[in-house]
DSSP file (Angstrom, degrees, kcal/mol; ACC not computed):
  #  RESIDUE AA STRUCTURE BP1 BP2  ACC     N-H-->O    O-->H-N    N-H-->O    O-->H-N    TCO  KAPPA ALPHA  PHI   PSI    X-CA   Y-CA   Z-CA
    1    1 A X              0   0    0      0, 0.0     3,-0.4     0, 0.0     4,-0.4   0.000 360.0 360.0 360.0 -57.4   -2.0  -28.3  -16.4
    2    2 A X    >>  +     0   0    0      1,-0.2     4,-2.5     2,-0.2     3,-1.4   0.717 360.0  61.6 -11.1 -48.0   -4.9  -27.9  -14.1
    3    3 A X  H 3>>S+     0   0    0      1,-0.2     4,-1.4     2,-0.2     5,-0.5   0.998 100.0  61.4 -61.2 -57.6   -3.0  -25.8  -11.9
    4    4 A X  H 345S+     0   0    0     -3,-0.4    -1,-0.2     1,-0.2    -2,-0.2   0.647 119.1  22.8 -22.9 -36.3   -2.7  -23.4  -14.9
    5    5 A X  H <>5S+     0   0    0     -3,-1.4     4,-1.0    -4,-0.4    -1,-0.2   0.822 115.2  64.3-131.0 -17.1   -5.9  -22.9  -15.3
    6    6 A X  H >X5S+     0   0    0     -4,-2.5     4,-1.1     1,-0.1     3,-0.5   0.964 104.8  44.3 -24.7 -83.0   -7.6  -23.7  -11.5
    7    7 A X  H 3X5S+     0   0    0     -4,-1.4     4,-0.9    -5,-0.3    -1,-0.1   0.636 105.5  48.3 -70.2 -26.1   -6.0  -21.1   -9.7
    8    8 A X  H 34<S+     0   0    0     -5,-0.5     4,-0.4     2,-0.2    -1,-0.2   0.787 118.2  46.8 -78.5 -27.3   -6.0  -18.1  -11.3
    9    9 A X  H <X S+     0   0    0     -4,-1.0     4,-0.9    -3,-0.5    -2,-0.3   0.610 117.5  47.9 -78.9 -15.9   -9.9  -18.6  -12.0
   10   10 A X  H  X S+     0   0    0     -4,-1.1     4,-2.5     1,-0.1    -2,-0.2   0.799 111.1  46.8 -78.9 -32.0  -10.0  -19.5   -8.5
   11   11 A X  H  < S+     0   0    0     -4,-0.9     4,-0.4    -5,-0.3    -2,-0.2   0.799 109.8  50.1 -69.6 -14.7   -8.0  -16.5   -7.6
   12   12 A X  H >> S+     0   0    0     -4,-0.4     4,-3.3     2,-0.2     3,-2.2   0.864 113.6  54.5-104.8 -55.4  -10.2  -13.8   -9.9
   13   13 A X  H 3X S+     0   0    0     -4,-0.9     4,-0.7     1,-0.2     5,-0.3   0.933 104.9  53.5 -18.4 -80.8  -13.5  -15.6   -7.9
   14   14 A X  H 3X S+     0   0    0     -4,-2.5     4,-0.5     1,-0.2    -1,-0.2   0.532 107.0  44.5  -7.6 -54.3  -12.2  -15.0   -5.1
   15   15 A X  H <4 S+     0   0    0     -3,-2.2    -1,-0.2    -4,-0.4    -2,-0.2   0.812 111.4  53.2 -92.5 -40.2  -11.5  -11.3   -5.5
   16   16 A X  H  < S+     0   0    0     -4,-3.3    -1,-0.2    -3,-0.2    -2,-0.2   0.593 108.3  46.1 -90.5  18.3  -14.8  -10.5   -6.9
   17   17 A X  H >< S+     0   0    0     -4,-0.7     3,-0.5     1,-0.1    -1,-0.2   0.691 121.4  45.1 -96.7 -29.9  -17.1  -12.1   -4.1
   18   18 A X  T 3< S+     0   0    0     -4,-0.5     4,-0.4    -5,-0.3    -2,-0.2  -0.025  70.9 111.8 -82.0  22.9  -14.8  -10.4   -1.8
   19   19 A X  T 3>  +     0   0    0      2,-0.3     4,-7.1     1,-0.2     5,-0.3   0.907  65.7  72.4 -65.6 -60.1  -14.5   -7.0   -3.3
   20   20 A X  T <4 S+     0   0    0     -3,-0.5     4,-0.3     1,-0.3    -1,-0.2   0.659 116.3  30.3 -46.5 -18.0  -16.6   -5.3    0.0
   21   21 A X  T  > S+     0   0    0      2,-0.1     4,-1.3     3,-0.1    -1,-0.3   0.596 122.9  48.4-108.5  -8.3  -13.1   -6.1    1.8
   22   22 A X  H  > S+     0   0    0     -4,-0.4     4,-2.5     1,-0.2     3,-0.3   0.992 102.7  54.3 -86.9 -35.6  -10.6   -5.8   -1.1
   23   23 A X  H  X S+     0   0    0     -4,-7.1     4,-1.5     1,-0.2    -1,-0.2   0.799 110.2  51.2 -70.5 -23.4  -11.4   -2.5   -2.8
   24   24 A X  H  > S+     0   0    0     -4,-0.3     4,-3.8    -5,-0.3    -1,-0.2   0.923 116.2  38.4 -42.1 -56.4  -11.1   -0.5    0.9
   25   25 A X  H  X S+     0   0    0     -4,-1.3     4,-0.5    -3,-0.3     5,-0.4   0.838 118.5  53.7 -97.8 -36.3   -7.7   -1.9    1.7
   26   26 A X  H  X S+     0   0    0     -4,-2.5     4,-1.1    -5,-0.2    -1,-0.2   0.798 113.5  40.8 -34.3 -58.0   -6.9   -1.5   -2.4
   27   27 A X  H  X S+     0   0    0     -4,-1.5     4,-1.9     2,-0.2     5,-0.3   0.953 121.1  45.4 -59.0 -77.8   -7.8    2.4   -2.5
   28   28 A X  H  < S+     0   0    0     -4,-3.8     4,-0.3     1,-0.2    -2,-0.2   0.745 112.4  45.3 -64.1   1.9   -6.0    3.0    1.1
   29   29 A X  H >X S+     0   0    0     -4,-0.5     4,-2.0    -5,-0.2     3,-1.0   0.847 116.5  52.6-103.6 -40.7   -2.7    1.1    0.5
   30   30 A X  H >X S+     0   0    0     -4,-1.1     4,-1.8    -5,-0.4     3,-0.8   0.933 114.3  44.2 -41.1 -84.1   -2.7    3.2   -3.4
   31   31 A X  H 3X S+     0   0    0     -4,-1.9     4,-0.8     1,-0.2    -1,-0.2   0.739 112.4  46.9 -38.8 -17.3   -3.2    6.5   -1.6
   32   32 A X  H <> S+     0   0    0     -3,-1.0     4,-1.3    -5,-0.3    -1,-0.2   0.894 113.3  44.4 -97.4 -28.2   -1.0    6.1    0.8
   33   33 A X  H XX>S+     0   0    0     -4,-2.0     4,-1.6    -3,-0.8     3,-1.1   0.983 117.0  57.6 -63.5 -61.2    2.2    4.7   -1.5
   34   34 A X  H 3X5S+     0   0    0     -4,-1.8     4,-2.4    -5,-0.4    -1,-0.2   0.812 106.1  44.3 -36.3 -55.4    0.9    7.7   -3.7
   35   35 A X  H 3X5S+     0   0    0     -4,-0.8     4,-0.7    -5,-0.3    -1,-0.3   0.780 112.0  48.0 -69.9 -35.4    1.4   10.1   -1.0
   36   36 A X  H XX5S+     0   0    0     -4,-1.3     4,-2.8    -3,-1.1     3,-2.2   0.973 112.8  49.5 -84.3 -85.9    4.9    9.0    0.2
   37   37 A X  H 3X5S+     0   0    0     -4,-1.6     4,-3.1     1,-0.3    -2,-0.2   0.898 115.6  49.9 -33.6 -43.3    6.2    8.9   -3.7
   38   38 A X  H 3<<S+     0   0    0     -4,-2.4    -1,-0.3    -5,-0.6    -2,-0.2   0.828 112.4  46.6 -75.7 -21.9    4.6   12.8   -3.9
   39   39 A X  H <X S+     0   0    0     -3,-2.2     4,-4.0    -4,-0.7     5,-0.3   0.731 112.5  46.2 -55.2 -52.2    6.1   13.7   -1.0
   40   40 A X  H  X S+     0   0    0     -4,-2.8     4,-0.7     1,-0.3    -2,-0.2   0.961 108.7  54.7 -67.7 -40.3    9.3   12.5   -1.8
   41   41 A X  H  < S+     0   0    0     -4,-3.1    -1,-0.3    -5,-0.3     4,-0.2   0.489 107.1  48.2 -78.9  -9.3    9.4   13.8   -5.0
   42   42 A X  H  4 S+     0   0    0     -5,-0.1    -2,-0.2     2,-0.1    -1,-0.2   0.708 111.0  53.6 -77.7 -42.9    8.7   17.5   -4.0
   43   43 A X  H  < S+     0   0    0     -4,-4.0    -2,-0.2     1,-0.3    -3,-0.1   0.824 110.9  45.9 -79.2  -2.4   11.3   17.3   -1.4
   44   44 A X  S  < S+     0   0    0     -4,-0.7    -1,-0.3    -5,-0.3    -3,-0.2   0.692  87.3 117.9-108.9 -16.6   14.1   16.0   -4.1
   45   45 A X    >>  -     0   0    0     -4,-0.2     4,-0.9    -3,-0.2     3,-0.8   0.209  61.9-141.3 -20.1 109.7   13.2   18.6   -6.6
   46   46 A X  H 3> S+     0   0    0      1,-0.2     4,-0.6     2,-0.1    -1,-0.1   0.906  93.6  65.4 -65.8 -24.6   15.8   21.0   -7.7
   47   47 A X  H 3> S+     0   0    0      1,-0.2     4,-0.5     2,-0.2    -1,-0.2   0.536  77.5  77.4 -63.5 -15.9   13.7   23.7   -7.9
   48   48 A X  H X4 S+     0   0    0     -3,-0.8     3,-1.4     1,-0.2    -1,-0.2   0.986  89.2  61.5 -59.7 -46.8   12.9   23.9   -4.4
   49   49 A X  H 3< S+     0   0    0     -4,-0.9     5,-0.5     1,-0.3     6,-0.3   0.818 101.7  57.6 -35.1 -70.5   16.6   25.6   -3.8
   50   50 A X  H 3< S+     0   0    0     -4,-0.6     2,-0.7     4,-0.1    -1,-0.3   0.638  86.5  81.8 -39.7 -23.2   15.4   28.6   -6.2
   51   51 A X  S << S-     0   0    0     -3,-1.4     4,-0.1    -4,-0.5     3,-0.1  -0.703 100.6-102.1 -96.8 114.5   12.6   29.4   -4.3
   52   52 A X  S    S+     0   0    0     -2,-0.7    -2,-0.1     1,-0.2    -1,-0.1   0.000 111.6  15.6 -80.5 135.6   13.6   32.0   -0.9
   53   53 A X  S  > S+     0   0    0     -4,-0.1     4,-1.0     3,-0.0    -1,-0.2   0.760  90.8 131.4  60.8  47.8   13.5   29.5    2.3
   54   54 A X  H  >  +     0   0    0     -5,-0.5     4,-0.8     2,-0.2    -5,-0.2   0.703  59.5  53.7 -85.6 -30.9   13.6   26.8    0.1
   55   55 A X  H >> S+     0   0    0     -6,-0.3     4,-1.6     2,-0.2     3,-0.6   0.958 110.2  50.3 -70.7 -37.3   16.5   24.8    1.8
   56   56 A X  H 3> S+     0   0    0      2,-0.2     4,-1.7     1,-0.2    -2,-0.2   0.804 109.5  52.6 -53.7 -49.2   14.4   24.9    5.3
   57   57 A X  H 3< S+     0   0    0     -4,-1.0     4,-0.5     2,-0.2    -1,-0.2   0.214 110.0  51.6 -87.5  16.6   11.3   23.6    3.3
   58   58 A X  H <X S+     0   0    0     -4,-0.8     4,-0.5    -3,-0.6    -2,-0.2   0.484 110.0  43.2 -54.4 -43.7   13.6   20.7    2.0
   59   59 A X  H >X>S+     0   0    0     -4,-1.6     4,-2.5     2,-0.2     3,-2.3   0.979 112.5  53.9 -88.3 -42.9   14.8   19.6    5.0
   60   60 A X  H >X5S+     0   0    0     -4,-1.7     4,-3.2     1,-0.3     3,-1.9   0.931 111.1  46.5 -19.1-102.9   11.4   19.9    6.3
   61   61 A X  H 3>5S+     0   0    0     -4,-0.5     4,-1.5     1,-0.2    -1,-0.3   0.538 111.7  55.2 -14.2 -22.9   10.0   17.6    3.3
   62   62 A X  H <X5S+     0   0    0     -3,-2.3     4,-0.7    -4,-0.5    -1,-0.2   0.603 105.0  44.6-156.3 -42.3   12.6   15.4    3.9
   63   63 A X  H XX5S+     0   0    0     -4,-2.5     4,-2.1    -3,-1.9     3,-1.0   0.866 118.0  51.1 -63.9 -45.9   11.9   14.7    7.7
   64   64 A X  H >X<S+     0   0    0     -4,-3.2     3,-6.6    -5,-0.6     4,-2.0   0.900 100.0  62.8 -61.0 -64.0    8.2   14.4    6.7
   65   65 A X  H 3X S+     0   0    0     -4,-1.5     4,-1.3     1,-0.3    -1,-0.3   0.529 107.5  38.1 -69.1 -12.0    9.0   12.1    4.2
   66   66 A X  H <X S+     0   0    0     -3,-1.0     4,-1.8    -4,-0.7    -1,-0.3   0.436 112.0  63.7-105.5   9.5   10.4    9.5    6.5
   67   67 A X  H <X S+     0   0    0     -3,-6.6     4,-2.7    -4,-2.1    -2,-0.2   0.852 110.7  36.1 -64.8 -50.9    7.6   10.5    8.9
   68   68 A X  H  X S+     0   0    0     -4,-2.0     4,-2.9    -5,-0.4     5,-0.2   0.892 110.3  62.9 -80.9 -22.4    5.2    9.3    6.4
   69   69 A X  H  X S+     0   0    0     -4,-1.3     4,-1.8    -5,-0.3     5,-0.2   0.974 108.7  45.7 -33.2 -71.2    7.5    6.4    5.3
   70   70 A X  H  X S+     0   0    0     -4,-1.8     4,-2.8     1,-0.2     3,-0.3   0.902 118.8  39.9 -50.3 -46.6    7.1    5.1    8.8
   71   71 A X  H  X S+     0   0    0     -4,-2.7     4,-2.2     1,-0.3    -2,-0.3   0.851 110.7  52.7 -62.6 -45.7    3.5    5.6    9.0
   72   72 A X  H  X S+     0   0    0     -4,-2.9     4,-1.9     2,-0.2    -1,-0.3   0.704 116.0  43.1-100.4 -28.4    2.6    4.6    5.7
   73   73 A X  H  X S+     0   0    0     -4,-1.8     4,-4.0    -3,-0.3     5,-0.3   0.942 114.4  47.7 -78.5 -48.1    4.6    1.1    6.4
   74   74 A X  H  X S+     0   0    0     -4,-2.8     4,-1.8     1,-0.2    -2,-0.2   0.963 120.2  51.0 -61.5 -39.9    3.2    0.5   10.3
   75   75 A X  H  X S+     0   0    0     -4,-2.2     4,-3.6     1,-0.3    -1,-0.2   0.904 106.6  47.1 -63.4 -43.5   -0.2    1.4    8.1
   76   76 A X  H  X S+     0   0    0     -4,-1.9     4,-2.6     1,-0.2    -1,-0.3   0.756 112.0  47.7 -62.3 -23.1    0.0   -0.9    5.4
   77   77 A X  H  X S+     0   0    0     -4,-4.0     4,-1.4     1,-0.2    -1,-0.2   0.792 109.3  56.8-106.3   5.8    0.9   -4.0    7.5
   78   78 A X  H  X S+     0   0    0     -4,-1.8     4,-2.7    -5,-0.3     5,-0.4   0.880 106.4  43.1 -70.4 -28.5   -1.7   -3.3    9.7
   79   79 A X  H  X S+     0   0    0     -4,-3.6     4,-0.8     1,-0.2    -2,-0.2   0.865 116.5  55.2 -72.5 -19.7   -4.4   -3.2    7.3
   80   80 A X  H  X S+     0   0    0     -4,-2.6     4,-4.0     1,-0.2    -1,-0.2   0.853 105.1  48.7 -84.9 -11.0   -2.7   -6.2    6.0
   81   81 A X  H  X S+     0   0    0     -4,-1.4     4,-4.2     1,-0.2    -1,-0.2   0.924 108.6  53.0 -51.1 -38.5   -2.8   -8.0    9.0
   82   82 A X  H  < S+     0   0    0     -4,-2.7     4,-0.4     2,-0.2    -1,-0.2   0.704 107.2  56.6 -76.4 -21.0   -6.4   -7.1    9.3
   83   83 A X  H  X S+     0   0    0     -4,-0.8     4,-0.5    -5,-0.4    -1,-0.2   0.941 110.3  42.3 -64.8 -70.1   -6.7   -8.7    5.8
   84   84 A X  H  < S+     0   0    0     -4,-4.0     4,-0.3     2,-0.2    -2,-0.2   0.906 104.2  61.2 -45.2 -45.9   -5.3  -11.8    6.9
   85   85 A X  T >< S+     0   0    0     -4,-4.2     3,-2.4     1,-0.3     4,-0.3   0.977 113.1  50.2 -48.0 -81.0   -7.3  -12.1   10.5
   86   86 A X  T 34 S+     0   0    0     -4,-0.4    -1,-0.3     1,-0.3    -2,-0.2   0.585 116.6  32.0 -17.6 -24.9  -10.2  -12.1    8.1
   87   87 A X  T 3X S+     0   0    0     -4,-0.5     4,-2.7     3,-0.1    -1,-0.3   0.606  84.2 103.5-125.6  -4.7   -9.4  -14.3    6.0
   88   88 A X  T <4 S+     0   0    0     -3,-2.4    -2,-0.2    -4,-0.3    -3,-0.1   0.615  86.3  57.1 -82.3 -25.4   -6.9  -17.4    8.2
   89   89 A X  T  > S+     0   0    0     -4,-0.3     4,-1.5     2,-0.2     3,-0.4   0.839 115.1  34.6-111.2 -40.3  -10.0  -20.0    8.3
   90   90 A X  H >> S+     0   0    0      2,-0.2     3,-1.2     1,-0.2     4,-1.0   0.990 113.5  54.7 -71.8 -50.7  -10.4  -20.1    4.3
   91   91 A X  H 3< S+     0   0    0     -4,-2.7    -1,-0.2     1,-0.3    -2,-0.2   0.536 111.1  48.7 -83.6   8.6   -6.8  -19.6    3.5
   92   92 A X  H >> S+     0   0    0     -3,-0.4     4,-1.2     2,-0.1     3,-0.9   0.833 112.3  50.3 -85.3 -47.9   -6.5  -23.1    6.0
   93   93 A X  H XX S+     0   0    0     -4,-1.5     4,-2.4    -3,-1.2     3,-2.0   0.964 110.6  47.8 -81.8 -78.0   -9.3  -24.6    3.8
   94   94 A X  H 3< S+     0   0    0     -4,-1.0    -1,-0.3     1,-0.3    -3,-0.2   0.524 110.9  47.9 -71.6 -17.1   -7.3  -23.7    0.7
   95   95 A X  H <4 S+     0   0    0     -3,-0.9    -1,-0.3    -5,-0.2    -2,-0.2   0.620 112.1  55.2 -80.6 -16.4   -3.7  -25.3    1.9
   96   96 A X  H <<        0   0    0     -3,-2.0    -2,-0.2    -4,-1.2    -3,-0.1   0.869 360.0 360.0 -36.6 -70.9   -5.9  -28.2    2.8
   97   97 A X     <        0   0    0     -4,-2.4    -1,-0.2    -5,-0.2    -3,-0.1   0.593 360.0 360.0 -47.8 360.0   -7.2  -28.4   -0.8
């Protein structure tokens, strides 16, 4: 029962003393999933055909979009790496607890 109600108040603590690191990495990892999804969803449109050199700026979109795929993954697990580095001597302290 404890657990229940410990951790999630631990967890919410947590976030807001830690904000200066969370809301950066929060903001860039949204914008970048954001960008990827907006991408992707121009370059799968149907309308694009209609429109004159529209098959050329489809396969175009379509290379970018696993341009930015890659980038937007290599980005995200660096910043979460950088999340972690930051963070490995409390999250020892709290598997201790």
């Amino acid at each position: 029962m404890l657990n229940k109600v410990f951790y999630p108040k631990f967890a919410l603590t947590n976030l807001r003393k830690n904000r200066a690191t969370y809301i950066p990495y929060l903001i860039t990892s949204i914008c970048s999933v954001a960008v990827f999804y907006i991408i992707h969803a121009i370059s799968v449109n149907k309308g694009l055909y209609d429109i004159h050199g529209g098959d050329d700026f489809a396969r175009i979109l379509h290379v970018g979009n696993y341009v930015i795929g890659i980038f937007c993954f290599i980005f995200l697990f660096y910043t979460n790496s950088f999340l972690i580095k930051r963070r490995k001597k409390e999250l020892g302290l709290y598997c201790i607890l």
